[in-house]
C-alpha positions in Angstrom: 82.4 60.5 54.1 84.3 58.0 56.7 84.6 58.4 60.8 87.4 60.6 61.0 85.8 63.4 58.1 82.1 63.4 60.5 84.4 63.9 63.1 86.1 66.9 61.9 82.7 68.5 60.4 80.9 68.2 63.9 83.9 69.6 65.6 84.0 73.1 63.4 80.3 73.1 63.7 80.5 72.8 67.2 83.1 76.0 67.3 85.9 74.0 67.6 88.8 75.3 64.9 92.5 74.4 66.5 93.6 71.0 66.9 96.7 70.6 68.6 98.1 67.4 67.6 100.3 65.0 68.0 99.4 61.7 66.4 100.6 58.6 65.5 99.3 55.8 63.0 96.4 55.4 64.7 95.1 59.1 63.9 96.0 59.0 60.2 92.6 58.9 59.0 91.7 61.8 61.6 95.3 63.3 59.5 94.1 62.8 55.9 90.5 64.2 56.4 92.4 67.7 57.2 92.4 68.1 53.5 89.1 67.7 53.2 87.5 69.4 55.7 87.6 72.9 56.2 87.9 75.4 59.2 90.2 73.1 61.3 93.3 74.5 62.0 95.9 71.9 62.8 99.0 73.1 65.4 101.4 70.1 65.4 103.4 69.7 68.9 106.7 67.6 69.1 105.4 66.4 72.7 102.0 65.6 74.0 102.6 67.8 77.2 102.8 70.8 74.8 99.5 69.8 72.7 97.7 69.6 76.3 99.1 72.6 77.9 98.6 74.8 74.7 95.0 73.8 74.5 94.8 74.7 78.0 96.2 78.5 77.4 94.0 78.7 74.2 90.8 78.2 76.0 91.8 80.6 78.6 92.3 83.0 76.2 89.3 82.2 73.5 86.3 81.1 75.8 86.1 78.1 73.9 87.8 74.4 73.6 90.6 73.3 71.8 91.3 70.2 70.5 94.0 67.9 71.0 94.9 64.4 69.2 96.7 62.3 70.6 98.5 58.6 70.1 97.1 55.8 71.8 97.4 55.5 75.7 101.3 56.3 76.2 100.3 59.3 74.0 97.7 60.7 76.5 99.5 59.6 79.2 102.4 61.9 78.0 100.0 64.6 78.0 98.3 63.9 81.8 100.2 66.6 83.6 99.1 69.3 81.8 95.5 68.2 81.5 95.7 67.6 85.1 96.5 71.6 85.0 93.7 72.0 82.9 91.0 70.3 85.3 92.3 72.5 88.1 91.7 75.7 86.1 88.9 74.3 85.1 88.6 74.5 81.3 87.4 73.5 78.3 89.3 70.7 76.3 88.2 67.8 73.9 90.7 65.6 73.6 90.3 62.6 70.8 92.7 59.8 71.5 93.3 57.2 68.9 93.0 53.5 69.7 93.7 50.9 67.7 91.3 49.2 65.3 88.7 47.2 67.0 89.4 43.9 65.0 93.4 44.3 65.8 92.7 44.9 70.1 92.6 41.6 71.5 95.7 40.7 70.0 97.7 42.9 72.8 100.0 44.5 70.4 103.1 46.3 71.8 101.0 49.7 72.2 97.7 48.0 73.4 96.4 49.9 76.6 93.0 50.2 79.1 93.3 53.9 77.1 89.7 55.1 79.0 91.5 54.2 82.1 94.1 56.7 81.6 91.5 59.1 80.4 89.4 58.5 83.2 91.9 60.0 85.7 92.1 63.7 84.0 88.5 63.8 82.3 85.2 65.1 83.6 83.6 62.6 80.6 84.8 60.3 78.6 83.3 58.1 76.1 84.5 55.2 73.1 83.0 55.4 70.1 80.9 52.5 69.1 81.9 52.6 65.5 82.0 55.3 62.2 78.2 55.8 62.4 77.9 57.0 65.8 81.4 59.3 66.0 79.8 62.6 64.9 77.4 62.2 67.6 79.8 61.4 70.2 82.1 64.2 69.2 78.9 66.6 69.8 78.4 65.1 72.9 82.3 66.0 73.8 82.0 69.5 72.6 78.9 69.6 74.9 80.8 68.0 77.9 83.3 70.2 77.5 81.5 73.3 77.0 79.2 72.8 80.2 80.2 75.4 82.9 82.8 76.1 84.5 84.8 74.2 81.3 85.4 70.2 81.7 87.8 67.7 80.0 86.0 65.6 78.0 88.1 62.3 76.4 86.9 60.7 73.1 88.6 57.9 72.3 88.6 57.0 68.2 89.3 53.3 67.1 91.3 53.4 63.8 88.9 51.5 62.0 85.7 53.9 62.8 87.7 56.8 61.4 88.5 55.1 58.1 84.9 53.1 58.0 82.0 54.8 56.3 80.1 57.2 57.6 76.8 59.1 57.2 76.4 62.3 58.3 78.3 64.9 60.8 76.3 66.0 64.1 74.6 69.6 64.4 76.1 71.6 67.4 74.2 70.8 70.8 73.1 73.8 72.8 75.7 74.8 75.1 75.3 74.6 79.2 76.1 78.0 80.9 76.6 78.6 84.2 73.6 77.8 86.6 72.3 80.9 88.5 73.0 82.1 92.0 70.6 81.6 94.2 69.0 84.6 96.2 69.6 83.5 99.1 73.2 83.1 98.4 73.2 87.0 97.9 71.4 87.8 100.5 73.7 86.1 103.3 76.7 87.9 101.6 74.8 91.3 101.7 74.0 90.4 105.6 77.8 89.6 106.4 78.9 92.7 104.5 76.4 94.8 106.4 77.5 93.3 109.7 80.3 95.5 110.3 82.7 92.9 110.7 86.2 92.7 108.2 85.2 90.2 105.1 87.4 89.3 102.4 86.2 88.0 98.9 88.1 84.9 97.9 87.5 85.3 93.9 88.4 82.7 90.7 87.0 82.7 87.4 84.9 85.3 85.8 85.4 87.5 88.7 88.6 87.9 88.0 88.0 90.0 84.7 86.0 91.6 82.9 82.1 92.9 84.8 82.5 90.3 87.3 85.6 92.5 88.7 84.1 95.2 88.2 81.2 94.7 90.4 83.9 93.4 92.8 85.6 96.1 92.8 81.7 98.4 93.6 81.4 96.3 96.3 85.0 96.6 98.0 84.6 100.8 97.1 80.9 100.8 99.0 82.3 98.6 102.0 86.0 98.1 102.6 85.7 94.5 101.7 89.3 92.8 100.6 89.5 91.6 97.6 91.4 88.2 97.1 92.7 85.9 94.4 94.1 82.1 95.2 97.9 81.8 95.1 97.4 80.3 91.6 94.6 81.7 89.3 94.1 80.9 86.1 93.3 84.1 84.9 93.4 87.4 85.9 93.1 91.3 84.4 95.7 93.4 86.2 97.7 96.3 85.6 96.8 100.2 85.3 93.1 101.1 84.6 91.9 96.9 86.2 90.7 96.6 90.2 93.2 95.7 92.1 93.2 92.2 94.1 95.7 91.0 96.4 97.3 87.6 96.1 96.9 84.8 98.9 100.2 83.5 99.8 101.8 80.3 99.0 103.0 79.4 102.0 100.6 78.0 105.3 102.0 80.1 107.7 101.6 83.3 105.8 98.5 82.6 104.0 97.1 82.2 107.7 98.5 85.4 109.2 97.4 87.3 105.7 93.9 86.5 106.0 94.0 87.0 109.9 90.9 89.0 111.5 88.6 88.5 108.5 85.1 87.5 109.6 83.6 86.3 106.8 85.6 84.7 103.7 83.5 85.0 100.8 84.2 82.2 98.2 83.5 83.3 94.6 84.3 80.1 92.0 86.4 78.7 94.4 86.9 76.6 97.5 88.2 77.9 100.9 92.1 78.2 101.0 94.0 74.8 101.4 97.6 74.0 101.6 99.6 72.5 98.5 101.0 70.1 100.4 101.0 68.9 104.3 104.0 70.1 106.4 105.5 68.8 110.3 103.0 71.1 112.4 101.5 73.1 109.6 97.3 73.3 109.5 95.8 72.1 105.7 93.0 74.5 106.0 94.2 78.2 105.6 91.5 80.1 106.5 92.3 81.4 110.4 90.3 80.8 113.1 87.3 82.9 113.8 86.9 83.1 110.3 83.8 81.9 108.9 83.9 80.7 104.9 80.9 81.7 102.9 79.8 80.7 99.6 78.3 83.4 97.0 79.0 81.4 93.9 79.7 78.0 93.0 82.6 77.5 90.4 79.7 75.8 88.1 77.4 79.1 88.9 76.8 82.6 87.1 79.8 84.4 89.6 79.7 87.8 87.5 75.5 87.9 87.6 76.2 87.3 91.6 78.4 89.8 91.9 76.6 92.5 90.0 73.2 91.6 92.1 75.0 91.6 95.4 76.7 95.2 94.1 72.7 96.4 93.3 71.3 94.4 96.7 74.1 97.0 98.6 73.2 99.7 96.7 77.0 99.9 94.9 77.2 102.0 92.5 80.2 104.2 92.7 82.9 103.1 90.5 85.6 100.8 92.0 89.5 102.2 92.9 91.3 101.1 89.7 95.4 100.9 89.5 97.0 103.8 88.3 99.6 103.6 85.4 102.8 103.8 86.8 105.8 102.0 85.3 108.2 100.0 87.9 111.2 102.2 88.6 114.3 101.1 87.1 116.5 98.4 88.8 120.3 100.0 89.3 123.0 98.6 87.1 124.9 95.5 87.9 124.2 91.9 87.8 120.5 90.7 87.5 118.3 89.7 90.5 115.0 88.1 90.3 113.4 91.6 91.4 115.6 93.4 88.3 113.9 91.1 85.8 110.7 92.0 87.1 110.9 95.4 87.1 112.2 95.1 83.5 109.3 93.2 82.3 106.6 95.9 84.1 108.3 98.6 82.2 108.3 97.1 78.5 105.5 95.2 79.2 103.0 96.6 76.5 99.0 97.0 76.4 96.8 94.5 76.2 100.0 92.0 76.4 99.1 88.0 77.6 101.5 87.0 80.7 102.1 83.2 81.3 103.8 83.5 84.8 105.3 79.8 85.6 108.7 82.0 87.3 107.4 79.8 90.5 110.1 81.3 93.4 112.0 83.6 91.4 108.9 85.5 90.5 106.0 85.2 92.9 107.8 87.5 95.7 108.0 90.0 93.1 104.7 89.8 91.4 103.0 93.3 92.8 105.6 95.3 90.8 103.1 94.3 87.8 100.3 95.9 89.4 100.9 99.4 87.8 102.2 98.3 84.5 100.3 98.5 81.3 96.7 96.7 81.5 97.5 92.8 81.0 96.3 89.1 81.1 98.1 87.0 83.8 97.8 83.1 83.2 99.1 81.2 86.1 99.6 77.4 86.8 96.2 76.4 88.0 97.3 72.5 89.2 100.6 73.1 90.6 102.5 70.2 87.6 105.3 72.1 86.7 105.6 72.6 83.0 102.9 74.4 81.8 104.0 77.9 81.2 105.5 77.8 77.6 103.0 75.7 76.2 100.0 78.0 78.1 101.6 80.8 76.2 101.7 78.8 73.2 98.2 78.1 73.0 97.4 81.8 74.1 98.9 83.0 71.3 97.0 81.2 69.0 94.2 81.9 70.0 95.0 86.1 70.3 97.5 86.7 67.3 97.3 90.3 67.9 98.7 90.1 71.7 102.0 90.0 72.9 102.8 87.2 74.9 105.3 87.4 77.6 106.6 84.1 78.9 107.8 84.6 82.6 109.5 80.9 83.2 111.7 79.5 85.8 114.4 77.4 83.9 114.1 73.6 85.7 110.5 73.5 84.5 110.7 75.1 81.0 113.1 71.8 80.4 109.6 69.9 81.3 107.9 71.3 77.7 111.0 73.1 76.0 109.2 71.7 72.5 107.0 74.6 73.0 109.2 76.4 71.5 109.8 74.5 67.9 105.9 75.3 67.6 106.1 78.8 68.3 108.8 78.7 65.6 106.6 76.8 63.1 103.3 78.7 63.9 105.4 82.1 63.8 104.1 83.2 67.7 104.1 86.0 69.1 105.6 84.5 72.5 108.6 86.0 74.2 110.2 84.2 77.0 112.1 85.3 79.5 114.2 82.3 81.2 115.1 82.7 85.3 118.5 80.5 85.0 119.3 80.5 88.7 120.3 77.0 87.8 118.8 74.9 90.2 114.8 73.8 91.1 114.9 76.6 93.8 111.4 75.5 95.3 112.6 72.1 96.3 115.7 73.7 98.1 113.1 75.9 100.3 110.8 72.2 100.2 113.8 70.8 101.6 113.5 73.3 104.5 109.8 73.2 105.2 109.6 69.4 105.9 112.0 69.8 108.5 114.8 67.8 106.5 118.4 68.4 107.5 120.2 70.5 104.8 121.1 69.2 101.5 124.4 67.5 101.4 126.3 65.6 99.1 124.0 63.2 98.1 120.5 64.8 97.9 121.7 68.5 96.7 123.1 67.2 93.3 118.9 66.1 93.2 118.2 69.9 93.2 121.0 71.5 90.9 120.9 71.8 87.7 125.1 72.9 86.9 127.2 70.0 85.6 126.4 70.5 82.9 124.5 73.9 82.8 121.8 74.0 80.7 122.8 76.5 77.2 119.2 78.3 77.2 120.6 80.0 73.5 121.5 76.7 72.1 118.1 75.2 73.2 116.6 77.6 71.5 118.4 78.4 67.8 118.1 74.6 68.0 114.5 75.0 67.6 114.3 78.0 65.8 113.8 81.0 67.9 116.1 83.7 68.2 117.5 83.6 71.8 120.0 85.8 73.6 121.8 85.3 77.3 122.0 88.2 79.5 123.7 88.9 83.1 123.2 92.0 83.9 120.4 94.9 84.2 121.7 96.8 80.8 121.8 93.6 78.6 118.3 92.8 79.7 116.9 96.2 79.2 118.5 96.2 75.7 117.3 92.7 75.1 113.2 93.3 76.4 113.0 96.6 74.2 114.3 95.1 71.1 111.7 91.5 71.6 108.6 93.8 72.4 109.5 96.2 68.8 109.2 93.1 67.1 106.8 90.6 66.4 107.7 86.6 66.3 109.5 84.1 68.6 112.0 85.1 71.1 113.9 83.7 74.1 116.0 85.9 76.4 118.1 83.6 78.9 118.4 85.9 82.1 121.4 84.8 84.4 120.3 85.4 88.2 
């Protein structure tokens, strides 16, 4: 048994069993013990951004890490944006990063690199191994790392030479760290402000947002008119008919302050209070309005669903929450598509239990409600605001639930960030249908443009925001890598185009012209 084969053995063990790869010569020894180790399944990625982001949506999705592999230091730092997403969700990931050979670093070769110091800036933990003897160990302590509630990033980094060196033994699986419990004095202060009389709002991330944790929200807003909230971008959330409804906190200062305006008490479940994505000319940071107070019931490293359910009991909740009713959207009138059309569409096709990796950014988010009565679904949103996470989230969703549809909701100037996503839902035969927004420009930095009190886009700085000359051939990109695509521009074409993708299983791009 060498490094690379302990490595493997520790990692299925540990309940790891999908690696999504991308290596290079320094992983082959990680590469050739695939034949000999069982239970690994290896997802090969034509970009590291796509390997990160899909291990991202598959630990969403399965409760449990991925793993990715990945080439040296430029290789990881291909990859940073999206594990940048997956620290803001936060998640579970392992990531094992080859190095070169210990003998062969001090020579500075052309791919030499401080690799841990590119680690360091995505990874709750990160750790080289010493040599072959001590890499089942470490990966153990990875899988632990990453495992420890809420999720974390944890960052092995492999020299070449202690995966092909003789090993001993893999590592048993260490015992897994859960979330920590809520104290009862926690509860108790949320019990008081709900029984104060005054309007509170439950700010809510995480478990709460699926699952018994919404459930017992959705007790406690029945038993005491108590909003129920989720940040602008959650990671994941159960909506549609038959789920507790929870309203969305808006992107934008302004309305994000009026929205929450005359709430007493904000109640922060797994999350922090509101903040701006970015500073604006005579805009606040904070988001929560004045005379509101912020209140923490749970930690994002605490138990949110067993403090939910013991603040429902301390309140005596017990009638069952107001649950959405099934109600498809109504159909958009013929003609050319608008970003509203599309939704509507997708709300009325969209089918049970379906997986929704919503990266639409402006062309969606105004329009995201019409969801809300559709058939019972899994939203996946992008948690840490780097564009380009949306196909491979759905990607790595769909590994890890083969027997859900996955609809791909993605605004066209960041699908081009991680369009390999696609050749590996080809390969891996996905169940991922994506429906492309080509308005043909990055429409949120013409609305930046705005909000920073810049002067209008003219010759100069508007080509910086367009994206015709050329226009980008959404069908082409995608036959090219082996999905079936189609471009539609109007209401009929896209109705005709949704029912056939959801009859079928496999691949599928639709190009919607808005």
């Amino acid at each position: 048994m060498n490094g690379a084969e302990s490595l493997l053995h520790t990692l299925v063990a540990s309940g790891v069993e999908v690696c999504f790869a991308n290596p290079g010569t320094s992983e082959m020894s990680f590469v050739n013990a695939l034949d000999r180790v069982d239970g690994m399944r290896a997802v090969l990625c034509l970009f590291e951004g796509v390997a990160t982001g899909a291990a991202d949506g598959y630990a969403r999705m399965a409760g449990k890490p991925a793993a990715t592999l990945l080439h040296l230091g430029p290789g990881l730092a291909n990859g940073l944006a999206n594990l940048h997403n997956a620290r803001k969700v936060p998640i579970s990931v392992v990531n094992i990063i080859g190095n070169h050979a210990s003998t062969h670093q001090r020579f500075d070769a052309p791919l030499t690199s401080d690799v841990a110091a590119f680690a360091h800036t995505v990874s709750h933990w990160v750790a080289s191994s010493a040599g072959p003897r001590t890499v089942a160990a470490d990966a153990a302590r990875a899988v632990q790392a990453a495992r420890t509630a809420p999720g974390q990033i944890a960052s092995l980094i492999l020299a070449a030479d202690a995966a092909w060196l003789p090993a001993e033994r893999p590592s048993p699986a260490l015992p897994v760290i859960g979330p920590a419990p809520v104290s009862d004095l926690a509860i108790a202060q949320s019990a008081r402000a709900l029984r104060a009389g005054k309007p509170v709002a439950f700010l809510l991330r995480g478990e709460a947002l699926r699952g018994r944790g919404l459930q017992a929200a959705g007790r406690i807003a029945a038993a005491t008119g108590a909003r129920l909230v989720c940040d602008t971008f959650t990671p994941r959330i159960e909506r549609g008919a038959g789920r507790v409804p929870v309203e969305r906190l808006p992107y934008r200062p302004g309305p994000a302050i009026a929205f929450l305006q005359g709430t007493a008490t904000l109640i922060l479940v797994g999350t922090q209070a509101p903040v701006g994505f970015f500073a604006y000319p005579d805009q606040p940071s904070e988001l929560t309005p004045p005379g509101c107070e912020p209140l923490v019931l749970a930690h994002p490293h605490e138990d949110a669903t067993a403090a939910l359910e013991a603040l429902a009991d301390a309140l005596g909740a017990k009638a069952p929450p107001s649950l959405s009713p099934f109600r498809l959207p109504d159909m958009p009138a013929d003609g050319a598509l608008t970003d509203e059309a599309v939704m509507r569409l997708v709300g009325r096709y969209l089918p049970d239990n379906a997986i929704v990796s919503d990266e639409s950014i402006t062309a969606g988010f105004p329009h995201y409600p019409l969801l809300e009565t559709a058939a019972p679904h899994d939203c996946l949103q992008l948690a840490g605001g780097a564009i380009g996470d949306g196909m491979p989230v759905a990607t790595g969703a769909a590994v890890a639930c083969p027997d859900r549809k996955v609809v791909s909701l993605q605004a066209d100037g960041s699908a081009m960030y991680t369009l390999q996503a696609l050749w590996t839902q080809a390969r891996e035969r996905l169940d991922v249908t994506t429906v492309i927004y080509a308005n043909r420009a990055y429409k949120v930095l013409l609305d930046e443009l705005r909000f920073v009190g810049a002067d209008r886009a003219g010759s100069n700085a508007f080509p910086m925001l367009d994206l015709h000359d050329p226009v980008l051939d959404w069908v082409k990109l995608a036959e090219g890598m082996g999905v079936e695509a189609v471009r539609v521009d109007d209401t009929r074409g896209l109705d005709a185009a949704l029912k056939s993708a959801m009859g079928q299983r496999g691949p599928r791009l639709i190009e919607a012209l808005v």
